[in-house]
Backbone atoms as SQL, in Angstrom:
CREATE TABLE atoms (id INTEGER PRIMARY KEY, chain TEXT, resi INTEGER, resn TEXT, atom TEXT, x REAL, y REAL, z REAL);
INSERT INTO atoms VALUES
  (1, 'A', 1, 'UNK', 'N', 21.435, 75.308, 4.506),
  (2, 'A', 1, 'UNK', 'CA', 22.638, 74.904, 3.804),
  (3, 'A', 1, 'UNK', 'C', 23.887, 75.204, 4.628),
  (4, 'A', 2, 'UNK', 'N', 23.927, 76.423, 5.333),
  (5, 'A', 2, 'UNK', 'CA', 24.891, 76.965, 6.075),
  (6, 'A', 2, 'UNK', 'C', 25.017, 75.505, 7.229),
  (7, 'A', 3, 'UNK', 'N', 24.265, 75.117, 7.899),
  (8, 'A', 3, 'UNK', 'CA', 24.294, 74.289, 8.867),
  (9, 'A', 3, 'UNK', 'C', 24.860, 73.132, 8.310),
  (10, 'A', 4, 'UNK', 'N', 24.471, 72.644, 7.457),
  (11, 'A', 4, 'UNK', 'CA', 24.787, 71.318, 6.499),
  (12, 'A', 4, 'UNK', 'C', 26.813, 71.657, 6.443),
  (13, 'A', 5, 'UNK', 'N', 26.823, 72.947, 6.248),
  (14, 'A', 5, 'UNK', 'CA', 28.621, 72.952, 5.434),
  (15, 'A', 5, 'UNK', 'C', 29.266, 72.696, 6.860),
  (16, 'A', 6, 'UNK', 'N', 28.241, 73.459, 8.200),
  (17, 'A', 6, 'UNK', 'CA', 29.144, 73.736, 9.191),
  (18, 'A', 6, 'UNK', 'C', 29.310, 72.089, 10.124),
  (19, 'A', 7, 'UNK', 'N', 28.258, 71.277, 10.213),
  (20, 'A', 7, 'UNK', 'CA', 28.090, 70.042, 10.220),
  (21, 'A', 7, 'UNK', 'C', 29.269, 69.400, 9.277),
  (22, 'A', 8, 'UNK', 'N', 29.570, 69.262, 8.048),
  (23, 'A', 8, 'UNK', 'CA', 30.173, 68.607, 7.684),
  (24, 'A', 8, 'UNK', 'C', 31.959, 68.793, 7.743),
  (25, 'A', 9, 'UNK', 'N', 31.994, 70.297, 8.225),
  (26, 'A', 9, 'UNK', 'CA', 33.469, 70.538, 8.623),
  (27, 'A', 9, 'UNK', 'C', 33.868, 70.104, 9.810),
  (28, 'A', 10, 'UNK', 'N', 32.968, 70.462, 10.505),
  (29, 'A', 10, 'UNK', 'CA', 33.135, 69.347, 12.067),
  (30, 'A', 10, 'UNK', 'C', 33.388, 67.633, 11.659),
  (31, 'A', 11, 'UNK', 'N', 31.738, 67.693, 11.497),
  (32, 'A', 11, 'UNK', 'CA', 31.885, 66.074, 11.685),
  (33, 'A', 11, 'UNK', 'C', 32.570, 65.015, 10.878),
  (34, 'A', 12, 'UNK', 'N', 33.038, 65.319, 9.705),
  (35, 'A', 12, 'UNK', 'CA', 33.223, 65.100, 8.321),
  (36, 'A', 12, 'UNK', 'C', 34.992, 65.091, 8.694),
  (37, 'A', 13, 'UNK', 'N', 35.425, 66.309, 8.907),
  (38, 'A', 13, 'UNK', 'CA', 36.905, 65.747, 9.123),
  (39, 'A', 13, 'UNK', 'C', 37.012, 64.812, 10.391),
  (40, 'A', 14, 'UNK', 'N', 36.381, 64.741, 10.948),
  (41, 'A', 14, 'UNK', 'CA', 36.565, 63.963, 11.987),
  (42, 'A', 14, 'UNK', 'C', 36.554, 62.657, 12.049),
  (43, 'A', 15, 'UNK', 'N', 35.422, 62.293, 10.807),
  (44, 'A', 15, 'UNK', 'CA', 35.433, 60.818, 10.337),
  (45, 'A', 15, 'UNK', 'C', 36.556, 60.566, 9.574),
  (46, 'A', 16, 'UNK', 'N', 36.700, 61.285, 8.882),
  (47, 'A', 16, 'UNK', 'CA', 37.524, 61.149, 8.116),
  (48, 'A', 16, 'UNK', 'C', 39.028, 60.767, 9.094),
  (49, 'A', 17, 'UNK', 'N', 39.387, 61.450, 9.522),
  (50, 'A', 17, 'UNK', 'CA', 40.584, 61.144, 10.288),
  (51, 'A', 17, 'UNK', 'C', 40.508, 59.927, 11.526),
  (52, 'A', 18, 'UNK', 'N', 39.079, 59.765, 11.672),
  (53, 'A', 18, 'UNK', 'CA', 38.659, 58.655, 12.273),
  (54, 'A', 18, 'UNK', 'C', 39.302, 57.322, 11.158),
  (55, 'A', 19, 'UNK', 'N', 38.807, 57.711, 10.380),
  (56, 'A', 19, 'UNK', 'CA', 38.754, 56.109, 8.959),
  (57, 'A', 19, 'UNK', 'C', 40.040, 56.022, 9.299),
  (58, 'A', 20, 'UNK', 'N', 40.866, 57.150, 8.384),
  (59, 'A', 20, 'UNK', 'CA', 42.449, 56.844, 8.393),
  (60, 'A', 20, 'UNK', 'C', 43.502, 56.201, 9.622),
  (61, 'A', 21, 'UNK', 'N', 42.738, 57.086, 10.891),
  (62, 'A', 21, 'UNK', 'CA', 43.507, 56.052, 11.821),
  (63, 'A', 21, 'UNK', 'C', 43.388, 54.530, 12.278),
  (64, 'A', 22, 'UNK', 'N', 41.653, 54.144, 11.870),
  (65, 'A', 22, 'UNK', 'CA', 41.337, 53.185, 12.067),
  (66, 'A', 22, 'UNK', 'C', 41.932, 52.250, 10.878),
  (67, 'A', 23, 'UNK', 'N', 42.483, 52.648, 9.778),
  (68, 'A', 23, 'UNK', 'CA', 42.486, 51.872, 8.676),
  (69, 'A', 23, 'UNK', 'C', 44.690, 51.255, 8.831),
  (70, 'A', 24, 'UNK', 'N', 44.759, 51.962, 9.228),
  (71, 'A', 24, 'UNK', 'CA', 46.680, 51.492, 9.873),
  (72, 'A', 24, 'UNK', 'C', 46.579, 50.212, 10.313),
  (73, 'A', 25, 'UNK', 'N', 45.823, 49.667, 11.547),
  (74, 'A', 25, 'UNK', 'CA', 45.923, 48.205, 11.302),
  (75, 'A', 25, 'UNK', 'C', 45.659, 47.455, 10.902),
  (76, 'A', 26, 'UNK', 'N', 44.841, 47.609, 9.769),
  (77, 'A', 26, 'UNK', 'CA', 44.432, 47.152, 8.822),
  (78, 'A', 26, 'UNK', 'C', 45.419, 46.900, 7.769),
  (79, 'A', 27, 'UNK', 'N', 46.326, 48.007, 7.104),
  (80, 'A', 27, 'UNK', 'CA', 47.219, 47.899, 6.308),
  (81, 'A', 27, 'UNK', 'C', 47.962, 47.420, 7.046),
  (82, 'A', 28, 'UNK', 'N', 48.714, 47.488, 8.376),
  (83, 'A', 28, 'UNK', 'CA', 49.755, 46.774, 8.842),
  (84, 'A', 28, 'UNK', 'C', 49.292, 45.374, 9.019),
  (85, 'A', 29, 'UNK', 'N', 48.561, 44.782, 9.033),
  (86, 'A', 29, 'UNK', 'CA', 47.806, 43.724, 8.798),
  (87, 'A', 29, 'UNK', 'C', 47.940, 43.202, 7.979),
  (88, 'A', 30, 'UNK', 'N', 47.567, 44.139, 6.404),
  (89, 'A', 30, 'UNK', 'CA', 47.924, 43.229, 5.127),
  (90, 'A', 30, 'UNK', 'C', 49.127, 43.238, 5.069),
  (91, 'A', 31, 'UNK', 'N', 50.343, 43.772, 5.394),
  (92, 'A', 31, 'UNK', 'CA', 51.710, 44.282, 5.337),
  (93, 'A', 31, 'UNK', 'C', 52.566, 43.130, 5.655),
  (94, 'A', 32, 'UNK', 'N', 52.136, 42.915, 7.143),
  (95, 'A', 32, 'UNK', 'CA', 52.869, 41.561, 7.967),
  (96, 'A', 32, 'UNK', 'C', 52.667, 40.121, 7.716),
  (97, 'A', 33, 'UNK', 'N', 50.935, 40.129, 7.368),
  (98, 'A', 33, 'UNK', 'CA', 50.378, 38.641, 7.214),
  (99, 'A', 33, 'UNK', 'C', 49.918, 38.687, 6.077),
  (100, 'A', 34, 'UNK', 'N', 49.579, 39.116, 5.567),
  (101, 'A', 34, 'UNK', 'CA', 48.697, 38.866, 4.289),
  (102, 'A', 34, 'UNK', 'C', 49.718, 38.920, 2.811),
  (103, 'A', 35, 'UNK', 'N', 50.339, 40.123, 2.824),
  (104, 'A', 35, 'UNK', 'CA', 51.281, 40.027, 1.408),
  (105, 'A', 35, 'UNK', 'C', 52.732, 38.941, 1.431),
  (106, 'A', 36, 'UNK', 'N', 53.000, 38.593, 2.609),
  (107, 'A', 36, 'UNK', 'CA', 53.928, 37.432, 2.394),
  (108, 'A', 36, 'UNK', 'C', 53.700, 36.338, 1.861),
  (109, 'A', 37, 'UNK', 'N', 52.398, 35.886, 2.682),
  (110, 'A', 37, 'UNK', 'CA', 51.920, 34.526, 2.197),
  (111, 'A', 37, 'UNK', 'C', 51.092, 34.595, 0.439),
  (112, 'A', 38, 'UNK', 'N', 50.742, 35.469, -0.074),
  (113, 'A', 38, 'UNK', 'CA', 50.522, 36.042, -1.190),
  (114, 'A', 38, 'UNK', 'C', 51.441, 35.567, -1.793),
  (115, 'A', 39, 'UNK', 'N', 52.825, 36.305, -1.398),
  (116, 'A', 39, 'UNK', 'CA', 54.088, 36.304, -2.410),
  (117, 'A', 39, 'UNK', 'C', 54.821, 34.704, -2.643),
  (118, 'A', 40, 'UNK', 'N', 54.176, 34.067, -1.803),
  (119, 'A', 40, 'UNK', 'CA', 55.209, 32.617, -1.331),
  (120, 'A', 40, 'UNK', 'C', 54.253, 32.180, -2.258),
  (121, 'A', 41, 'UNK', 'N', 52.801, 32.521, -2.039),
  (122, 'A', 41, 'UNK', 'CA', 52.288, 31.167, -2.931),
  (123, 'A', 41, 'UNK', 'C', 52.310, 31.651, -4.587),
  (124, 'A', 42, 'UNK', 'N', 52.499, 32.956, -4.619),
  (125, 'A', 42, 'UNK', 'CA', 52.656, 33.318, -6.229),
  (126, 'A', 42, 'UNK', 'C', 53.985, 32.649, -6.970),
  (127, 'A', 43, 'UNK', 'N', 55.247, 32.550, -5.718),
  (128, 'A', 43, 'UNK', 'CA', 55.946, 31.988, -5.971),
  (129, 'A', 43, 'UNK', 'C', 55.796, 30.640, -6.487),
  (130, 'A', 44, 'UNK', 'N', 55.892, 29.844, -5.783),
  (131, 'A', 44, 'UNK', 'CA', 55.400, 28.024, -5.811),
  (132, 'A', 44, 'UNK', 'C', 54.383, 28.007, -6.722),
  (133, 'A', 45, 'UNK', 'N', 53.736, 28.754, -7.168),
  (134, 'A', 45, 'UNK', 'CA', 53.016, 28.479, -8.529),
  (135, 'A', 45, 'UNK', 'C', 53.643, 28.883, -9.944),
  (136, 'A', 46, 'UNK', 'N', 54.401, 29.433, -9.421),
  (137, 'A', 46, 'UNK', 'CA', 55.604, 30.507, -10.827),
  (138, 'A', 46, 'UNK', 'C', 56.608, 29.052, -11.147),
  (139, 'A', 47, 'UNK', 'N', 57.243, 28.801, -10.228),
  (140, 'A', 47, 'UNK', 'CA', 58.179, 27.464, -9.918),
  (141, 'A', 47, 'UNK', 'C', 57.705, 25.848, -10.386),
  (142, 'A', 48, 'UNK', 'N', 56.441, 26.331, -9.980),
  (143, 'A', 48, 'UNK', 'CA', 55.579, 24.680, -10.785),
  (144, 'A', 48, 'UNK', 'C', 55.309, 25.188, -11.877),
  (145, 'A', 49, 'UNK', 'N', 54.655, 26.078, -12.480),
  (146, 'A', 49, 'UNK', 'CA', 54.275, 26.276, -13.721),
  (147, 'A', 49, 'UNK', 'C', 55.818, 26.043, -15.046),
  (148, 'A', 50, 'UNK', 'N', 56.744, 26.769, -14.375),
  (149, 'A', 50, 'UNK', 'CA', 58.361, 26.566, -14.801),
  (150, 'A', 50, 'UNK', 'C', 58.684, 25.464, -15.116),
  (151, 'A', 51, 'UNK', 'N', 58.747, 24.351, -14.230),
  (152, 'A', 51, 'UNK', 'CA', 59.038, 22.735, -14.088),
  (153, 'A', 51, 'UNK', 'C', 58.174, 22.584, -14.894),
  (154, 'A', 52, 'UNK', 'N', 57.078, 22.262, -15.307),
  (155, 'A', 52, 'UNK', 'CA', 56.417, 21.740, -16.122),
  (156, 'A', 52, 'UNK', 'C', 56.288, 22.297, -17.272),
  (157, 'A', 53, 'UNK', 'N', 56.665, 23.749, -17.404),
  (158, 'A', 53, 'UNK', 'CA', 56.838, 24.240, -19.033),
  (159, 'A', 53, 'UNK', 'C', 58.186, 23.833, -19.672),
  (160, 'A', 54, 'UNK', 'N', 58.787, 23.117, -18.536),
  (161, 'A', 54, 'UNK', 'CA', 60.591, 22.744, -19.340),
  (162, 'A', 54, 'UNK', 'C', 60.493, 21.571, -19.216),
  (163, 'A', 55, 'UNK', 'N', 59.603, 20.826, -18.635),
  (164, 'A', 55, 'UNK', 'CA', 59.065, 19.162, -18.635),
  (165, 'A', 55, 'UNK', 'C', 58.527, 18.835, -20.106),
  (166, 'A', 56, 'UNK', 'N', 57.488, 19.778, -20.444),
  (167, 'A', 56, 'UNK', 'CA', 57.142, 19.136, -21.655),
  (168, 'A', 56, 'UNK', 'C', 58.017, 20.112, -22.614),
  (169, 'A', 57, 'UNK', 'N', 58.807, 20.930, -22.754),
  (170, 'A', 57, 'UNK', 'CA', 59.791, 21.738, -23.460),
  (171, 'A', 57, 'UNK', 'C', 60.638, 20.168, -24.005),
  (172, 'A', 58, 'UNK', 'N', 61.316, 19.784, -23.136),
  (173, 'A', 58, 'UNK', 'CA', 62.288, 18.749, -23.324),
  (174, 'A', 58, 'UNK', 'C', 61.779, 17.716, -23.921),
  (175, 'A', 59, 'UNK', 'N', 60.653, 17.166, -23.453),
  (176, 'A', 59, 'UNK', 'CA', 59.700, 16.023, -23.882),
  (177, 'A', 59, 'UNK', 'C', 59.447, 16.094, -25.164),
  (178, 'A', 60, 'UNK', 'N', 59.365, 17.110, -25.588),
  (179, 'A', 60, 'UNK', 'CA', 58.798, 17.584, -27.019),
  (180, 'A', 60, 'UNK', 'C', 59.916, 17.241, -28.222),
  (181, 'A', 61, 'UNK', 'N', 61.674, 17.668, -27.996),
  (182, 'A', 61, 'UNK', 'CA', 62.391, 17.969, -28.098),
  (183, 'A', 61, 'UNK', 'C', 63.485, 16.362, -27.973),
  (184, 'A', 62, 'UNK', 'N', 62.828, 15.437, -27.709),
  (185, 'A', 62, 'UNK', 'CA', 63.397, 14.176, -28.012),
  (186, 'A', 62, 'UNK', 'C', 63.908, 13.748, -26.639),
  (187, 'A', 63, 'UNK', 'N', 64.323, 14.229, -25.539),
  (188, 'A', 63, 'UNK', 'CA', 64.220, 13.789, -24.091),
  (189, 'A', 63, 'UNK', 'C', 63.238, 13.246, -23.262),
  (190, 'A', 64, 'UNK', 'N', 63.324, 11.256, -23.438),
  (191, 'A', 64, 'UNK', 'CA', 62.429, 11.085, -22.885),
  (192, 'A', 64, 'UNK', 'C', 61.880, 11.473, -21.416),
  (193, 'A', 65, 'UNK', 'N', 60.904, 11.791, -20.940),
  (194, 'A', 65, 'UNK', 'CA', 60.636, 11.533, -19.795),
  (195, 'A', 65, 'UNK', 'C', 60.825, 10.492, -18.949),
  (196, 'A', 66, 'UNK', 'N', 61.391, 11.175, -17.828),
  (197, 'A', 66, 'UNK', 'CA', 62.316, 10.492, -16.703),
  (198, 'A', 66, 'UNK', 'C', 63.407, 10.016, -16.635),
  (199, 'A', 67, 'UNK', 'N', 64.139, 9.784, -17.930),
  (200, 'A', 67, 'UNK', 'CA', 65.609, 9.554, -18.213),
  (201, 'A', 67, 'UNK', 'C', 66.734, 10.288, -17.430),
  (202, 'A', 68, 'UNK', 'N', 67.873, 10.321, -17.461),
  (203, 'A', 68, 'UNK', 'CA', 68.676, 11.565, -17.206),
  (204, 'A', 68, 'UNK', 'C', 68.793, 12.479, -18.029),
  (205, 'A', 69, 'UNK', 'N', 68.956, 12.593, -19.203),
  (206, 'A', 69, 'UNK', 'CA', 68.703, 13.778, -19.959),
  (207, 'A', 69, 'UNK', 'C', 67.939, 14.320, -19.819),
  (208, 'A', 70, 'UNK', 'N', 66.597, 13.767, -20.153),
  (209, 'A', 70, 'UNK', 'CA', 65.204, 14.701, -19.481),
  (210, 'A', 70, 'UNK', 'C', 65.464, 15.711, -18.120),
  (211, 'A', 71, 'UNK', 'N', 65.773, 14.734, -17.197),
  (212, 'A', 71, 'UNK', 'CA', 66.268, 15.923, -16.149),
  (213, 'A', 71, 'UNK', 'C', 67.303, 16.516, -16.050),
  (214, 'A', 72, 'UNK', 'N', 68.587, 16.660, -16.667),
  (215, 'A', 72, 'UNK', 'CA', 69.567, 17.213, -17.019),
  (216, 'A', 72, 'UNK', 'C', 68.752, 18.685, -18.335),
  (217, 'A', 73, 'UNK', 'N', 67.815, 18.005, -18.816),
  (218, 'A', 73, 'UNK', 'CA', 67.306, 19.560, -19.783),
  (219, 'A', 73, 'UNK', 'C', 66.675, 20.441, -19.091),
  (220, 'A', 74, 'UNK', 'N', 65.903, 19.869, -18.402),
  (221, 'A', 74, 'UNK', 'CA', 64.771, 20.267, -17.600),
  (222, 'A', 74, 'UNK', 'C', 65.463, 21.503, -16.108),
  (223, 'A', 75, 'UNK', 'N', 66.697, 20.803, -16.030),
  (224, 'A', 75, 'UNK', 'CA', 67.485, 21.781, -14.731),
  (225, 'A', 75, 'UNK', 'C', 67.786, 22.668, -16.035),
  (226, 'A', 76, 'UNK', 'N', 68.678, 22.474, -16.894),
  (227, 'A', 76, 'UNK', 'CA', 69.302, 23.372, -17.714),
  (228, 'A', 76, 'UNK', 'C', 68.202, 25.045, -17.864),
  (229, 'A', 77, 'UNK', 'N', 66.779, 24.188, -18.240),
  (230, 'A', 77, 'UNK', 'CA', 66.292, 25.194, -18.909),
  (231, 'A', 77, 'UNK', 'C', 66.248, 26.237, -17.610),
  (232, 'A', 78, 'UNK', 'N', 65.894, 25.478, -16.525),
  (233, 'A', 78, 'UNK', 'CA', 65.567, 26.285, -14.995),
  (234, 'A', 78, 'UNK', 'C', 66.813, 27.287, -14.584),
  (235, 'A', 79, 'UNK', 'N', 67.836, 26.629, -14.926),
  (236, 'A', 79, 'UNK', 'CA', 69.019, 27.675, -14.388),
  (237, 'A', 79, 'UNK', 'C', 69.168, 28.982, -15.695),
  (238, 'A', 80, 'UNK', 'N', 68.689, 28.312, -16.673),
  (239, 'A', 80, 'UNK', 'CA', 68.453, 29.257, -17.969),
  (240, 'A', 80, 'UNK', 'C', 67.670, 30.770, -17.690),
  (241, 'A', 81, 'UNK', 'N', 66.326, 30.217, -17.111),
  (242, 'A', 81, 'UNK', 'CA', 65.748, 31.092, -16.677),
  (243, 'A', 81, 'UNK', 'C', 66.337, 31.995, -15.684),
  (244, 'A', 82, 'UNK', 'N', 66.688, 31.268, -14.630),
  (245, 'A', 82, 'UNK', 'CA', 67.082, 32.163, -13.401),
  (246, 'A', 82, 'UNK', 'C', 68.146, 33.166, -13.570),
  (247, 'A', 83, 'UNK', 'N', 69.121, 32.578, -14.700),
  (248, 'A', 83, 'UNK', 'CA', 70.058, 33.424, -15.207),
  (249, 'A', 83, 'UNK', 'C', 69.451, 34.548, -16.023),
  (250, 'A', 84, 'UNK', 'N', 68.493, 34.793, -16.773),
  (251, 'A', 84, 'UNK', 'CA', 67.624, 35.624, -17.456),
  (252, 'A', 84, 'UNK', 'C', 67.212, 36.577, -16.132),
  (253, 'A', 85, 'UNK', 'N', 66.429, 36.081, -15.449),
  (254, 'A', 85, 'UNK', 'CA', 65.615, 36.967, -14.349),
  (255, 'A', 85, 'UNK', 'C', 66.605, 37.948, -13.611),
  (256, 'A', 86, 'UNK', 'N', 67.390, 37.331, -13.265),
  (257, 'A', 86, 'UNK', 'CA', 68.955, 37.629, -12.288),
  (258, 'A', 86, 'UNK', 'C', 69.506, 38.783, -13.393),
  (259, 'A', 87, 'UNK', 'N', 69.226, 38.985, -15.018),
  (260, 'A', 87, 'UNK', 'CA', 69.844, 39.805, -15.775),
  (261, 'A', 87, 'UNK', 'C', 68.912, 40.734, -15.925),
  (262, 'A', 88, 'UNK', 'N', 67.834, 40.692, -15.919),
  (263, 'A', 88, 'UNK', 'CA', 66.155, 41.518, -15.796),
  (264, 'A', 88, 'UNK', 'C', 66.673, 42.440, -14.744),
  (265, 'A', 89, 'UNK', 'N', 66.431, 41.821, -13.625),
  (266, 'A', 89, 'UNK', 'CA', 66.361, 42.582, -12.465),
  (267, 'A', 89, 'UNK', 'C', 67.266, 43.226, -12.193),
  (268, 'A', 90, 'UNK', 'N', 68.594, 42.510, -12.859),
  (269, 'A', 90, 'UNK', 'CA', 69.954, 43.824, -12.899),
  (270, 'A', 90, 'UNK', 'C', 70.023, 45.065, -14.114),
  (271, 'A', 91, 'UNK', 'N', 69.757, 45.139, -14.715),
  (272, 'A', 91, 'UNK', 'CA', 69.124, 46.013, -15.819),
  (273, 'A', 91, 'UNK', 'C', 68.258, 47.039, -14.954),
  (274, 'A', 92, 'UNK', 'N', 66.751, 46.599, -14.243),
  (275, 'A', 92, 'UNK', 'CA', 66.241, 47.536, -14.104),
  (276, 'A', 92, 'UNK', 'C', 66.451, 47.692, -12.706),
  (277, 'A', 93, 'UNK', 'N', 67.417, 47.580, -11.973),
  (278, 'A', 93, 'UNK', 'CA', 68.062, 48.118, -10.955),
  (279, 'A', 93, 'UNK', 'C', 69.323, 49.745, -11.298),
  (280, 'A', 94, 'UNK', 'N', 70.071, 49.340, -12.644),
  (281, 'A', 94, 'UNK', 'CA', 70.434, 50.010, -12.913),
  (282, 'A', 94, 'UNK', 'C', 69.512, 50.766, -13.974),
  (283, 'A', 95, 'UNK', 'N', 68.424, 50.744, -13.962),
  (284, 'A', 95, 'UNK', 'CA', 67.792, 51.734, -14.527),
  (285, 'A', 95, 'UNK', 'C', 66.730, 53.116, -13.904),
  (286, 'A', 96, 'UNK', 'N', 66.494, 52.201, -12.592),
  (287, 'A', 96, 'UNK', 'CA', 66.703, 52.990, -11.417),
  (288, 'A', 96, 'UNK', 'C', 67.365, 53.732, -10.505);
């Protein structure tokens, strides 16, 4: 057993600090390339899902589709939002 503990204080931190250094370019990896393109496409799916929840919002609501009103509601609701988010994020900026 003694051999086993003294084995694993050697070799054991050693992997260990092996992993961790080996694992940095890895995270700098996901850091540089991987979580941007993540964030862009979470975006552009947030942005389409938006357009089309204020597409049929309006549609519903007596603005035909494709008219100018329709797209005059349809921006409205979008700047609606952005003005909401823009008040979110200032809130919990100052709540930080």
């Amino acid at each position: 057993m003694h051999i086993l503990a003294r084995t694993y204080d050697h070799w054991g931190q050693r992997a260990a600090w092996c992993v961790a250094a080996l694992s940095v370019p890895f995270w700098l990896y996901v850091g540089i390339f991987v979580a941007p393109d993540a964030q862009r496409a979470y975006q552009q799916h947030k942005e389409a899902a938006i357009q089309r929840e204020s597409a049929m919002f309006c549609t519903k609501y007596g603005s035909p589709a494709g008219s100018g009103e329709h797209t005059s509601c349809v921006q409205d609701l979008i700047d609606m939002r952005a003005r909401d988010e823009r008040r979110v994020a200032a809130e919990l900026a100052d709540f930080f």
